[in-house]
Rosetta silent file (secondary structure, phi, psi, omega in degrees, C-alpha in Angstrom):
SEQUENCE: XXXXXXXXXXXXXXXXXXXXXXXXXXXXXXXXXXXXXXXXXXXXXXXXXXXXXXXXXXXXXXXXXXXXXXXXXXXXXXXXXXXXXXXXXXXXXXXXXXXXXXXXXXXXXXXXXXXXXXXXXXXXXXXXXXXXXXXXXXXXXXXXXXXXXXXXXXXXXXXXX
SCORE:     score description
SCORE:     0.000 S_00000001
   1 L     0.000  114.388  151.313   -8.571    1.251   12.326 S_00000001
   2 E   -55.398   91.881 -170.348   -8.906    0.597   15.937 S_00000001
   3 E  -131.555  118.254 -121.869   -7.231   -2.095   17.709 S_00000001
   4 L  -125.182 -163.606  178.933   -7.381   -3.326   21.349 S_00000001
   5 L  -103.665  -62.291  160.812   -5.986   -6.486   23.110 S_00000001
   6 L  -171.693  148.176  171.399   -8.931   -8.498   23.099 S_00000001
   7 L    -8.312  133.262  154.397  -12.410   -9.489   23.771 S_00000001
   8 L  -108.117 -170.520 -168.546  -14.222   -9.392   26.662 S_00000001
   9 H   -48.895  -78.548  170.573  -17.323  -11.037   28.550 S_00000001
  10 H   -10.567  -83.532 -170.688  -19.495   -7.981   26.869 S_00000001
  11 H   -59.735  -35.949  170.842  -17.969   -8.707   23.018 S_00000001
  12 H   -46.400  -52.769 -166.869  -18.258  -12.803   23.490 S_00000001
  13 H   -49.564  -65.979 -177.418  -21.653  -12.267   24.107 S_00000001
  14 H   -94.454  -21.764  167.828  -22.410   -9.921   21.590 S_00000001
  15 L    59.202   38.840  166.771  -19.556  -10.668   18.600 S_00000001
  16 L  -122.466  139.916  144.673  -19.693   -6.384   18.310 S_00000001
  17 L   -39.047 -167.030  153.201  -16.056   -4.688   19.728 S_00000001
  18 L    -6.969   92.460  175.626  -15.868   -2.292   22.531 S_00000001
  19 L  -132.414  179.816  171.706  -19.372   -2.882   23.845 S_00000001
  20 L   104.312 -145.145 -159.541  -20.098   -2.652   27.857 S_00000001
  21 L   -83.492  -30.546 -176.497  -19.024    0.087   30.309 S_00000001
  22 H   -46.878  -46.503 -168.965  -15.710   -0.088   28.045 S_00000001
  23 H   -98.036    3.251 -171.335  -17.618    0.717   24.635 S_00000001
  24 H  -104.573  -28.604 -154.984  -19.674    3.236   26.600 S_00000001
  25 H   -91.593  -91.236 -153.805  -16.065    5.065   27.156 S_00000001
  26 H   -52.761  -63.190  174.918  -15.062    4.551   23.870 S_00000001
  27 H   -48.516  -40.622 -176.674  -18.672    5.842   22.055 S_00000001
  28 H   -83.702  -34.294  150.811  -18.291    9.018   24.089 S_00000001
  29 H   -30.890  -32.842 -164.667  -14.782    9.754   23.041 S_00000001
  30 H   -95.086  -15.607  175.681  -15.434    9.472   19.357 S_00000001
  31 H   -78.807  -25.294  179.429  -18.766   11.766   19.658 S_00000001
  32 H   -87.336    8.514  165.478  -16.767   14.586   21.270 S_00000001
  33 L  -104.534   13.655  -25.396  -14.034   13.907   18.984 S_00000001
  34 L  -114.969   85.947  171.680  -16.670   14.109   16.061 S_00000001
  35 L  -141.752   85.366  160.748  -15.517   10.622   14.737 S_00000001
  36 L   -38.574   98.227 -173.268  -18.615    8.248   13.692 S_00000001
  37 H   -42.253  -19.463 -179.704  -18.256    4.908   15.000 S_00000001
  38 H   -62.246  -31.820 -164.093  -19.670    3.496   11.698 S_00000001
  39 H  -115.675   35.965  164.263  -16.548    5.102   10.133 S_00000001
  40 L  -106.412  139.967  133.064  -13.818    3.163   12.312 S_00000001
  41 L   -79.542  116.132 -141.070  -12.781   -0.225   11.902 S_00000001
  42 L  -114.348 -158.987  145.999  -12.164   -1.555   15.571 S_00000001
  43 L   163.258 -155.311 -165.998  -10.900   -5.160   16.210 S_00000001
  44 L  -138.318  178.977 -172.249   -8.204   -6.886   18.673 S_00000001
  45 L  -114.854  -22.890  174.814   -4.628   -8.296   18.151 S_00000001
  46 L  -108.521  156.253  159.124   -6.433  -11.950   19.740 S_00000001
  47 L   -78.276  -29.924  174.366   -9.394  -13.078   18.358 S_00000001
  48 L  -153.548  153.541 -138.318  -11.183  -14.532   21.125 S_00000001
  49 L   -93.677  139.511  172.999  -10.630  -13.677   25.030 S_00000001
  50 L   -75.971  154.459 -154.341   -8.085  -15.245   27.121 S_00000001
  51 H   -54.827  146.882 -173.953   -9.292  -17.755   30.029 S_00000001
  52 H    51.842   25.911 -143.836  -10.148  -14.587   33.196 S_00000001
  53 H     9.599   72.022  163.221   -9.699  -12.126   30.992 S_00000001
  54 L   -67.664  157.698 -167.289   -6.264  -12.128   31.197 S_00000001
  55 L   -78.531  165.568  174.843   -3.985   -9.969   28.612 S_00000001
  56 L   -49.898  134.254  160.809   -3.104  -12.160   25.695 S_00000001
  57 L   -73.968  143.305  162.648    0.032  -14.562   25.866 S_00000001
  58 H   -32.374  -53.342  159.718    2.543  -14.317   23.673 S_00000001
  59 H   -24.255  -67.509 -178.968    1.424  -17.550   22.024 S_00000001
  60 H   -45.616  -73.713 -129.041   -1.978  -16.089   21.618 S_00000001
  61 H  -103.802  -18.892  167.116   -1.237  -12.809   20.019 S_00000001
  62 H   -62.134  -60.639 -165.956    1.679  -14.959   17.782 S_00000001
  63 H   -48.220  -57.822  178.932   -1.186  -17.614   16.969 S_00000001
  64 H   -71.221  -40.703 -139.036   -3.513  -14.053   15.596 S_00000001
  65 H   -75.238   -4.037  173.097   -1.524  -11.823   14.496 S_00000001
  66 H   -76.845  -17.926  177.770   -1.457  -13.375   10.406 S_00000001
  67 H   -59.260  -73.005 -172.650   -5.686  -12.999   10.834 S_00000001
  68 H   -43.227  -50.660  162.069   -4.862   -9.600   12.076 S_00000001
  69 H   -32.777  -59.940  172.498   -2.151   -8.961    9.298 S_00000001
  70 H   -40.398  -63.929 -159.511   -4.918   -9.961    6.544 S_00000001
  71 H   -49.383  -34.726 -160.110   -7.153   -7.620    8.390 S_00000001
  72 H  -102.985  -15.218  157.096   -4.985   -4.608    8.218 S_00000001
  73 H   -66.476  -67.522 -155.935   -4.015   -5.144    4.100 S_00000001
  74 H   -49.119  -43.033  177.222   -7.285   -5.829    3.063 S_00000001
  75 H   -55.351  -27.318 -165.591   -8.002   -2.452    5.097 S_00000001
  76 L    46.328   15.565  157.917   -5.819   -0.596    4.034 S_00000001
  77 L    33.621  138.314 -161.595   -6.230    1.931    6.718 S_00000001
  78 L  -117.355  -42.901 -159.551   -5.312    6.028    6.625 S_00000001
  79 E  -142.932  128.094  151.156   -4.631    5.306   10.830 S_00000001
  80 L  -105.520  149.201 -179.862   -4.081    2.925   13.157 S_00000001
  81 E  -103.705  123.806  159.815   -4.906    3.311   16.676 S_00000001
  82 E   -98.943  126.335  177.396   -3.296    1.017   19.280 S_00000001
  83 E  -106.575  106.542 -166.442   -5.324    0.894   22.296 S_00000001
  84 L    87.762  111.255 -165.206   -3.431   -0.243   25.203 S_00000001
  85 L   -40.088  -52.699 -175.278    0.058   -1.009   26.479 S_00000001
  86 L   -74.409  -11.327  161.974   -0.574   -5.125   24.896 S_00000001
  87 L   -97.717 -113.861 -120.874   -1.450   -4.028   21.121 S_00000001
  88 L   -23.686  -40.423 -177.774    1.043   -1.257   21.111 S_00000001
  89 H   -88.528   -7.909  176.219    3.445   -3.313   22.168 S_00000001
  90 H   -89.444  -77.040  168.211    2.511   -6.233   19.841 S_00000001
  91 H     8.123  -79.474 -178.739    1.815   -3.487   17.047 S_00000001
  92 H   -60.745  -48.248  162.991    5.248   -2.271   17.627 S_00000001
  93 L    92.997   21.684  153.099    7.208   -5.303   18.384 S_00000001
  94 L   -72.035  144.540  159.468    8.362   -3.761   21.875 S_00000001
  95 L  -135.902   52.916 -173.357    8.661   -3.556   25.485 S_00000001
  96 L  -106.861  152.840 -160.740    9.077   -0.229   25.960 S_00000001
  97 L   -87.098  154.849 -176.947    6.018    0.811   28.630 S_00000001
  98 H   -40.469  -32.388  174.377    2.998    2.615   27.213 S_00000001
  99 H   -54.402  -29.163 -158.201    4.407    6.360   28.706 S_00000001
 100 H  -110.691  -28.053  166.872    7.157    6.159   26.276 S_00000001
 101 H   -65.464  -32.653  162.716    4.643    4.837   23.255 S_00000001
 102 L   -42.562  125.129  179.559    2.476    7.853   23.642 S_00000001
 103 L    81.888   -1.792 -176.708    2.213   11.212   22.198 S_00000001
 104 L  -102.902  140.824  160.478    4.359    9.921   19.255 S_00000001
 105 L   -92.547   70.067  158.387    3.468    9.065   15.624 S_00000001
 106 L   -39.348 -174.801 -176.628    4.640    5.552   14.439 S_00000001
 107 E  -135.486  113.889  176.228    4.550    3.608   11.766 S_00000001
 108 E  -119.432  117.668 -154.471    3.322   -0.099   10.799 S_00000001
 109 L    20.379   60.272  166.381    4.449   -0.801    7.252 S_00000001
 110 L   118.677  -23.706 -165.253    4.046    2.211    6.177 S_00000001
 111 E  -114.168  126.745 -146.885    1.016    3.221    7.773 S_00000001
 112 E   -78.130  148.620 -171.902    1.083    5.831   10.644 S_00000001
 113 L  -102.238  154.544  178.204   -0.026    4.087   13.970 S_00000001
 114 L  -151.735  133.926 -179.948   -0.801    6.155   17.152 S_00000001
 115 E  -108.958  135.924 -178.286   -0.983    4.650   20.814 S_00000001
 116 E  -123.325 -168.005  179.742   -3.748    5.680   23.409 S_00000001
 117 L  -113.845  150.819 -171.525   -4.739    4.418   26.556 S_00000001
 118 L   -57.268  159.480  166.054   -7.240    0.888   26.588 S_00000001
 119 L   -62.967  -28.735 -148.859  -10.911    2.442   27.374 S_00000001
 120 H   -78.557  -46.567 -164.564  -11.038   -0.117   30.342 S_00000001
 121 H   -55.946  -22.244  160.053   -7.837    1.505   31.543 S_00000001
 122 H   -74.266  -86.270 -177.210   -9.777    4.671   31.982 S_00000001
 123 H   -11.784  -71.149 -143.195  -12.336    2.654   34.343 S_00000001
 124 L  -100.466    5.769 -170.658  -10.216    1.734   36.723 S_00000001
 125 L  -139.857   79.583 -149.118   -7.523    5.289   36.025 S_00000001
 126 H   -94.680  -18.972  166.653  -10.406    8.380   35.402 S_00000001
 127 H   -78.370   15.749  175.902   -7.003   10.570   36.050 S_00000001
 128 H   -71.182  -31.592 -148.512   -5.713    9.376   32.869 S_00000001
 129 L   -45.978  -25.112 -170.885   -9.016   10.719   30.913 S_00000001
 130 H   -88.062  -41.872  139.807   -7.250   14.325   29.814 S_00000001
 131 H    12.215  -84.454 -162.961   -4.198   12.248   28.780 S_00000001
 132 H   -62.075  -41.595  162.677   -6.508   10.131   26.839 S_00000001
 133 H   -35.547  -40.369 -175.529   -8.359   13.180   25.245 S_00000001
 134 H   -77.014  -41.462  170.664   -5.059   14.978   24.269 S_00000001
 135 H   -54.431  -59.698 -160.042   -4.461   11.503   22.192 S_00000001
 136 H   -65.778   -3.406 -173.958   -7.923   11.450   20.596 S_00000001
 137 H  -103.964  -45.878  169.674   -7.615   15.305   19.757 S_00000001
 138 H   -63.341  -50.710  165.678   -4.241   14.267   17.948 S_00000001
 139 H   -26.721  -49.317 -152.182   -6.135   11.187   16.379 S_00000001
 140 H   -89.781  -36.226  171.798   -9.055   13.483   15.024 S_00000001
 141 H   -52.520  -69.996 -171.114   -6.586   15.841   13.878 S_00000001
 142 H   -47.360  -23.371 -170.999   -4.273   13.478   12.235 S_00000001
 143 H   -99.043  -76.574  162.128   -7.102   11.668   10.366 S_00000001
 144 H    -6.546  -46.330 -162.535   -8.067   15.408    9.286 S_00000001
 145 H  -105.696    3.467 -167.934   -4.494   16.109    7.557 S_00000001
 146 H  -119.662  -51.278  141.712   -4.036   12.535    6.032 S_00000001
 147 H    17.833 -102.277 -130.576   -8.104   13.007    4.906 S_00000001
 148 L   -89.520   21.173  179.828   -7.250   15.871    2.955 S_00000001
 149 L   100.200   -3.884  177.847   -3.873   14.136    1.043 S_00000001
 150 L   -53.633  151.767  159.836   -1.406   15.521    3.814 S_00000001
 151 L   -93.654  175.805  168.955    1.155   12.541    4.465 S_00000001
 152 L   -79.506  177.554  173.259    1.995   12.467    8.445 S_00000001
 153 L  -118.586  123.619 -167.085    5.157   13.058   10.050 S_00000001
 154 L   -94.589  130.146 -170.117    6.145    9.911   11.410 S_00000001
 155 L   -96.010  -19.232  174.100    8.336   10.443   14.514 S_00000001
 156 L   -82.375  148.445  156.381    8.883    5.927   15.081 S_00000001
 157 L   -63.373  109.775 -177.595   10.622    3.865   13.104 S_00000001
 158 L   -12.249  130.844 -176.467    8.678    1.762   10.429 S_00000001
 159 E  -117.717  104.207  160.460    7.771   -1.433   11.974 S_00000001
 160 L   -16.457  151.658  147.502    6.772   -4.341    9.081 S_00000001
 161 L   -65.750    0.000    0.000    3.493   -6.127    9.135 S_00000001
């Protein structure tokens, strides 16, 4: 399970996730990481994009996060993803900055969580991209060892849903 901050112009439009230059990003990560978008669940921590596409208010991401709750029981998930310093830190229940969320295995009730960088955040930061690669290499791995019945080694503290 993927999860982002929120919609943009691209996803109003279309009611799909990570579509645009963003989802363009995103598609080529998961083919060189040999992870079939079909076999992700993506979604956001808001439901529907804040006025300039600004990141989500507190309010906002309070107002979602029992949709988002549902979303992630009913899933039941292997992985979580956080995409982006505003889920990770919503995820997480933090305000420690995305550098310090990174490279680490968490946990959200139970279920291990991993923080990347947003795709968009590559657009505008292309020296991030082996950064983001080194996550997505852990991702593909990690979904590999919990796959075959491994549990992870969670290095974060459990966080509740």
């Amino acid at each position: 399970m993927l999860i982002g901050e929120g919609p943009g112009a691209d996803e109003d439009r279309t009611g799909i996730p990570f579509v645009g230059r963003s989802g363009m990003i995103l598609d080529r990560i998961f083919v060189a990481a040999g992870l079939p978008r079909e076999t992700l669940y993506i979604t956001n921590i808001v439901k529907c994009r804040p006025p300039r596409n600004r990141n989500p208010a507190a309010e906002e991401i309070q107002a979602c996060r029992p949709y988002l709750n549902l979303q992630i029981e009913a899933l039941s998930p292997r992985l979580i993803v956080a995409m982006g310093r505003p889920a990770a830190q919503s995820l997480l229940r933090t305000g420690q900055p995305l550098s310090a969320l990174r490279g680490r295995i968490h946990a959200l009730g139970g279920t291990p969580l991993v923080v990347t960088y947003h795709p968009a955040y590559l657009l505008r930061s292309p020296a991030q991209k082996p950064g983001a690669w080194a996550d997505w290499r852990r991702i593909r791995d990690l979904l590999a060892h919990v796959a075959t019945g491994g549990a992870p080694r969670i290095d974060g503290e459990d966080v509740p849903l």
